[in-house]
C-alpha positions as a Markdown table, in Angstrom:
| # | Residue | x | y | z |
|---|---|---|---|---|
| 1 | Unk | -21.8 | 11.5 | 25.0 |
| 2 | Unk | -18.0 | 11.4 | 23.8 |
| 3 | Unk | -17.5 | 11.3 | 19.9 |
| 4 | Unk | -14.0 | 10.0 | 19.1 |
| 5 | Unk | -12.4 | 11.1 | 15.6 |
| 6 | Unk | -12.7 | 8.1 | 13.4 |
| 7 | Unk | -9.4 | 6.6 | 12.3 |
| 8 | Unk | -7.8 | 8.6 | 9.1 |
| 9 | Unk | -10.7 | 11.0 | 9.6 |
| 10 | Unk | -8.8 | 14.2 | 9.2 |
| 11 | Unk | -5.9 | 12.7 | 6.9 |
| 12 | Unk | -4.8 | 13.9 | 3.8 |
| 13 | Unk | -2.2 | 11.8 | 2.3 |
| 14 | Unk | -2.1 | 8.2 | 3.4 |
| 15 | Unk | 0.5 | 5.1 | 3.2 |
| 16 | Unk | -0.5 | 1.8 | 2.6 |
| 17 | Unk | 2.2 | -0.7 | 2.8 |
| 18 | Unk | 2.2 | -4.4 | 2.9 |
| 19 | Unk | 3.1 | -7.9 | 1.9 |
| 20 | Unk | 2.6 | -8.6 | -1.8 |
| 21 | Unk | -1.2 | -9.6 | -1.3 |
| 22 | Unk | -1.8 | -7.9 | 1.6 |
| 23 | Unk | -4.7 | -6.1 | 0.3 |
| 24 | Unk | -2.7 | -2.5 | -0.4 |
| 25 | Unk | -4.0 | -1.4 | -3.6 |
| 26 | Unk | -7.7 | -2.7 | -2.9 |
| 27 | Unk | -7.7 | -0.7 | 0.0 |
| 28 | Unk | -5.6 | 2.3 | -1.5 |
| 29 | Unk | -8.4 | 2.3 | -3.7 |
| 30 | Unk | -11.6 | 2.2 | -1.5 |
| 31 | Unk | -9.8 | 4.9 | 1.6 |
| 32 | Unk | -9.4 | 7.3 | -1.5 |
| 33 | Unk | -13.3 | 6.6 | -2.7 |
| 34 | Unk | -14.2 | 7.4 | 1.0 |
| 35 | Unk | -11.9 | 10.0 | 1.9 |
| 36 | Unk | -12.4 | 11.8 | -1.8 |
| 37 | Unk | -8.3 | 11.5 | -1.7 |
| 38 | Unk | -6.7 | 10.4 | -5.1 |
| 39 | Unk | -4.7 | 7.7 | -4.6 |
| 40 | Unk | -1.5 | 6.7 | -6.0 |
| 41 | Unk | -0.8 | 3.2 | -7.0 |
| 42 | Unk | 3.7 | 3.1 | -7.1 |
| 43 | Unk | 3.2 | 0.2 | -9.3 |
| 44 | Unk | 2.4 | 2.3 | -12.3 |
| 45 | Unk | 4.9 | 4.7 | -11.9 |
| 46 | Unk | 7.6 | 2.3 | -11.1 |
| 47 | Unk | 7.1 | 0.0 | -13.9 |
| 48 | Unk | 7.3 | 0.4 | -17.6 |
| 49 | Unk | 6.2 | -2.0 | -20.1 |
| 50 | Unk | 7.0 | -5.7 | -20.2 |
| 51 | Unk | 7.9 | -5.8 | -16.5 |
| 52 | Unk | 11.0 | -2.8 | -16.8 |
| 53 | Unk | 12.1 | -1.0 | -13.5 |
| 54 | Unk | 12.7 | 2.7 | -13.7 |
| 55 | Unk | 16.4 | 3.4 | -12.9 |
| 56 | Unk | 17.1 | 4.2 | -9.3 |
| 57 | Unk | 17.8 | 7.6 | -9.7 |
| 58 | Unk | 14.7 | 8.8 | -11.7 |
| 59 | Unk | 12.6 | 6.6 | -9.3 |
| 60 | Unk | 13.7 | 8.5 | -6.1 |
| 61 | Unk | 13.3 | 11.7 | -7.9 |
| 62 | Unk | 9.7 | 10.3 | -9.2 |
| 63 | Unk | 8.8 | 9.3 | -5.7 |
| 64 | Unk | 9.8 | 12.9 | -4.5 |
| 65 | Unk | 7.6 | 14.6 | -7.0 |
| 66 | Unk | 4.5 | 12.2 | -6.2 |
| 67 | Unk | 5.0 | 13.0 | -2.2 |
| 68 | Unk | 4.7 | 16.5 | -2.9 |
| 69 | Unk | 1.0 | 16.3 | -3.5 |
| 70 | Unk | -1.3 | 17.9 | -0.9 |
| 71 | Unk | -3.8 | 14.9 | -0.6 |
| 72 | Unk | -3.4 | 11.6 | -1.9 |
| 73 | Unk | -3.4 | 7.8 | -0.2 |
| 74 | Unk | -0.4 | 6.0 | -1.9 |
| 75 | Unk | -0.4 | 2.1 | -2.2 |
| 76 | Unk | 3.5 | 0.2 | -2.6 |
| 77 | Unk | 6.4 | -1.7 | -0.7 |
| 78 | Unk | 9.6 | -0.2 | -2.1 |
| 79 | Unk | 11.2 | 0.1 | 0.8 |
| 80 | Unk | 13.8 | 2.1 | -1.1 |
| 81 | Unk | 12.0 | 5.1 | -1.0 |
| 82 | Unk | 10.0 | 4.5 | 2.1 |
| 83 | Unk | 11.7 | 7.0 | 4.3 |
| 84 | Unk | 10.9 | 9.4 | 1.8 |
| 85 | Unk | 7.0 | 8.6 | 1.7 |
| 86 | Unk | 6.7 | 8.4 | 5.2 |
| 87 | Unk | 8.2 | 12.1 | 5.4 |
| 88 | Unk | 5.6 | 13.6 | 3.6 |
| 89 | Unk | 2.4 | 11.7 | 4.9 |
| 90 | Unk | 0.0 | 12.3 | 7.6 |
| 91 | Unk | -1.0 | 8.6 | 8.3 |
| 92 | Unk | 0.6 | 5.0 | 7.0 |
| 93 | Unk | -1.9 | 1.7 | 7.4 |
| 94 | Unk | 0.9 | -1.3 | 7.7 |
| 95 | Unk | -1.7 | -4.2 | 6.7 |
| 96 | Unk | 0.7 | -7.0 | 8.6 |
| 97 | Unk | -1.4 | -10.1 | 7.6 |
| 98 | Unk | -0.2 | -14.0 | 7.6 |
| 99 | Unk | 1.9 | -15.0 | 4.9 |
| 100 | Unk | -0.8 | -17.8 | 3.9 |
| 101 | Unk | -3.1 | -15.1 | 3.5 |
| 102 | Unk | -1.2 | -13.2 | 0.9 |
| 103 | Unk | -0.2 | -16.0 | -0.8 |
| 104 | Unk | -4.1 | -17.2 | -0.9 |
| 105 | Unk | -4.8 | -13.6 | -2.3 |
| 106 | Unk | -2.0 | -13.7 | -4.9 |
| 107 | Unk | -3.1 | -16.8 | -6.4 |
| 108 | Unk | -6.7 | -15.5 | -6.2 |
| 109 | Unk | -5.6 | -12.5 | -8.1 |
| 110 | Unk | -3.6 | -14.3 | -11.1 |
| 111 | Unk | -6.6 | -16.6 | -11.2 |
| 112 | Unk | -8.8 | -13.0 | -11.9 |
| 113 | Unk | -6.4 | -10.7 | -13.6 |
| 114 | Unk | -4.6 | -13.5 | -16.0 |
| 115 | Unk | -6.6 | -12.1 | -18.8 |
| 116 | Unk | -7.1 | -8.9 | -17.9 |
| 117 | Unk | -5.4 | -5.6 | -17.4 |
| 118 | Unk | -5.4 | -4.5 | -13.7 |
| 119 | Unk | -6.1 | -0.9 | -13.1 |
| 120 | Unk | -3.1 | -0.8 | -10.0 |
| 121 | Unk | -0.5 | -1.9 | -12.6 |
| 122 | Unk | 0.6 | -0.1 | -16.2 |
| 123 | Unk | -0.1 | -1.0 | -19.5 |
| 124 | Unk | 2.0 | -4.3 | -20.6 |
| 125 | Unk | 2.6 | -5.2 | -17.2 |
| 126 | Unk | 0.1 | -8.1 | -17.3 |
| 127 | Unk | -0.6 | -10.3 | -13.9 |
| 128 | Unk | 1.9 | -13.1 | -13.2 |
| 129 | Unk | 3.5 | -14.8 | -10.3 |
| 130 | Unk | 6.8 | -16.6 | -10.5 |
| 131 | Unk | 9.2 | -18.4 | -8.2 |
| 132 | Unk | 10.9 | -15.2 | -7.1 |
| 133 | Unk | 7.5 | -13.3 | -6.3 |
| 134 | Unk | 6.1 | -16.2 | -4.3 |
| 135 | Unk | 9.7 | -16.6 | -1.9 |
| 136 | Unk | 9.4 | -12.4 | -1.6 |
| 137 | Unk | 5.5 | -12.9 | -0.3 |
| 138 | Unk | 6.6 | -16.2 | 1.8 |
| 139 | Unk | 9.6 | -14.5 | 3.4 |
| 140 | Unk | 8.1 | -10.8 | 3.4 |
| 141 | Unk | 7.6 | -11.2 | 7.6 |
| 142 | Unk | 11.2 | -12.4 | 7.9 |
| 143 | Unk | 12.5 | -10.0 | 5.7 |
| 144 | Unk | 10.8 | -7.2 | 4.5 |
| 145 | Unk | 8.2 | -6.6 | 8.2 |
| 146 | Unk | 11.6 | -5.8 | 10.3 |
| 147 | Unk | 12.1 | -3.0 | 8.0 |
| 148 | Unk | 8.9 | -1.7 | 7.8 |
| 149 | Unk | 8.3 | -2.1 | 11.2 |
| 150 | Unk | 11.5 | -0.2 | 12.0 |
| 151 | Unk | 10.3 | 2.8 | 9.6 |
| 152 | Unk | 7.5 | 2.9 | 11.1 |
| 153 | Unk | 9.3 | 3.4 | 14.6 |
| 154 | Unk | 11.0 | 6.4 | 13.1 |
| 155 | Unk | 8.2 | 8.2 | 11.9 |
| 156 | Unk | 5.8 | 7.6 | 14.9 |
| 157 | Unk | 5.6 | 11.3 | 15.8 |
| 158 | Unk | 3.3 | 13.5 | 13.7 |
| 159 | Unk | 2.2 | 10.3 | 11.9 |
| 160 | Unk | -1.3 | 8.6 | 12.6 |
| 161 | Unk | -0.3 | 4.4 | 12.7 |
| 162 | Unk | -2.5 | 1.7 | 12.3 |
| 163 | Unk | -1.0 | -1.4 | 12.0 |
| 164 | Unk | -3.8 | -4.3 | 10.9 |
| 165 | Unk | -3.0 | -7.9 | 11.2 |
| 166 | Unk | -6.3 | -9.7 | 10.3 |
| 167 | Unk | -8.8 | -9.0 | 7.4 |
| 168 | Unk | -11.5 | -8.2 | 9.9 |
| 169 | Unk | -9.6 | -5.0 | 11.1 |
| 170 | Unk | -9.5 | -3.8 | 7.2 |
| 171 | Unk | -12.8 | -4.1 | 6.9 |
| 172 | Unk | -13.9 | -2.8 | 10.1 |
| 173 | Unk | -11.8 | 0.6 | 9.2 |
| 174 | Unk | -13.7 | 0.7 | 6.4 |
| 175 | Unk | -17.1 | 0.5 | 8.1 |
| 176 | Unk | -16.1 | 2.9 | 10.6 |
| 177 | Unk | -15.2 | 5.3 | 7.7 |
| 178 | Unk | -18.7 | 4.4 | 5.6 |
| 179 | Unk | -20.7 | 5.4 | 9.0 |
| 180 | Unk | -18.8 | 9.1 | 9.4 |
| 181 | Unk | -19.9 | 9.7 | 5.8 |
């Protein structure tokens, strides 16, 4: 009987990338519980309280210091430093899923975090959606998924790819990752 490596099985640092909504951090969060990586939510180094960007210079130089970790699965769109990312990591998860979908999870999530602090995001940085969010979700495939897809491209060689469209494909990673454990 053939065994076939299970997907990510042997990675060490891992992108996730994605729509607003798409599910990155959530499953940032559960590939690093099941992989023992640490994982690396952008969000919280990017922004500062109240919603405040960290100046383009000091966020490439941040993003080149968090890349030089040895294991680690890193959740985050800014596609501004993606190139950068995707040099240093041994597998990138696109999670590609319908733009109703996010937008179903985004609202879910305000609903949730409205309230509350969410681990994925720093202090004073509290859950919100406005206009501008909600048009970056809607036109994220029009936009944002020919530039992903087109890093992606680049770094093909030397990087495992899995590119998910549907929920189902998430979670069936994760099952096949629960079973190797």
């Amino acid at each position: 009987m053939t065994h076939t490596r299970a997907p990510l099985q042997s990675c060490q640092r891992i992108l996730v990338l994605g729509s607003g909504g798409s599910g990155k951090s959530t499953l940032a969060r559960q590939l690093g519980d099941r992989l023992g990586l640490p994982v690396i939510h952008l969000d919280i180094h990017y922004w500062s309280y109240g919603w405040k960007p960290t100046p383009e210079a000091e966020w490439q130089a941040r993003v080149q210091q968090l890349v030089q970790g040895e294991h680690w699965v890193m959740d985050g769109n800014f596609s501004g430093s993606l190139a950068i990312r995707l040099s240093r990591c041994d597998a990138a998860v696109f999670l590609d899923v319908s733009r109703w979908v996010c937008l179903r999870s985004v609202l879910t999530r305000w609903l949730r975090y409205r309230f509350a602090q969410r681990l994925d995001l720093p202090e004073g940085c509290p859950e919100s959606i406005d206009l501008d969010f909600l048009s970056w979700v809607w036109n994220f495939p029009e936009r944002s998924r020919p530039k992903v897809l087109a890093e992606l491209e680049r770094a093909r060689q030397g990087v495992e790819l899995l590119h998910l469209t549907r929920r189902a494909q998430t979670r069936e990673l994760l099952t096949a990752l629960r079973a190797r454990d």
